[in-house]
Residue, then its C-alpha position, 0 to 999 in steps of 0.5 A: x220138400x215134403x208136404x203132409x198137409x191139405x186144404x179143404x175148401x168149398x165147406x158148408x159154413x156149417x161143417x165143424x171140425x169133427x164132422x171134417x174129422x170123421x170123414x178125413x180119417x178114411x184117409x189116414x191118421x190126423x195130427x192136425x185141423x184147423x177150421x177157419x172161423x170168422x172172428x165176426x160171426x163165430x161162423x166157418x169161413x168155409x175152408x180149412x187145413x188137416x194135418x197128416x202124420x205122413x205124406x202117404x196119408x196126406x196124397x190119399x186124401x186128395x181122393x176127397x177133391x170133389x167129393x160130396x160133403x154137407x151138400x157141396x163138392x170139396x176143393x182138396x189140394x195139397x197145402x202150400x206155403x204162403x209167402x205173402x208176409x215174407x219180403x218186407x212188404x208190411x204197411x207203406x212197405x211195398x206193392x200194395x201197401x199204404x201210399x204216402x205222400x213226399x209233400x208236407x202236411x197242409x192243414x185248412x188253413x193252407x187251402x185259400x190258394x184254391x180259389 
């Protein structure tokens, strides 16, 4: 399977996309990024995702791994699919998911038997 796309992490929670675009085109030509921002704060969650139109594009760029920008060193690796929302493993689903108990509902009313 062919993988043209990368995740960067360890950003500055200041970068912006066109700051990751300007350094990422040395490598090649950008369909795609995405920053993730934090719906709370509006602010970089310091990683992010960028789209190359091919796989050759996407290989040179993992030369930024490491690599000084906004005063930190990127993590850059090839982006992998993730499978954790696949498998039927939603709410009370599976591992992880909310547990529920087979016992019938007790209100405080059922509670004298406590002592």
């Amino acid at each position: 399977m062919s993988q043209s796309k990368i995740y960067v992490g360890n950003l500055s929670y200041n970068t912006t996309e066109d700051e990751l675009r300007d350094y990422f085109t040395q490598y090649g030509n950008i369909e795609d990024i995405k920053l993730i921002i934090d719906f709370n704060t509006g602010r970089s969650k310091g990683f992010g995702f960028i789209t190359y139109g091919s796989d050759q594009d996407c290989e040179k760029a993992i030369a930024a791994n490491g690599v000084d920008l906004g005063g930190r060193k990127l993590k850059v690796n090839i982006a992998r699919d993730d499978n954790r929302t696949s498998g039927g493993r939603g709410a009370a689903g599976g591992p992880g998911g909310a547990r529920r108990s087979n016992r019938p509902y007790r209100d405080r009313d059922d509670r004298d038997d406590r002592g």
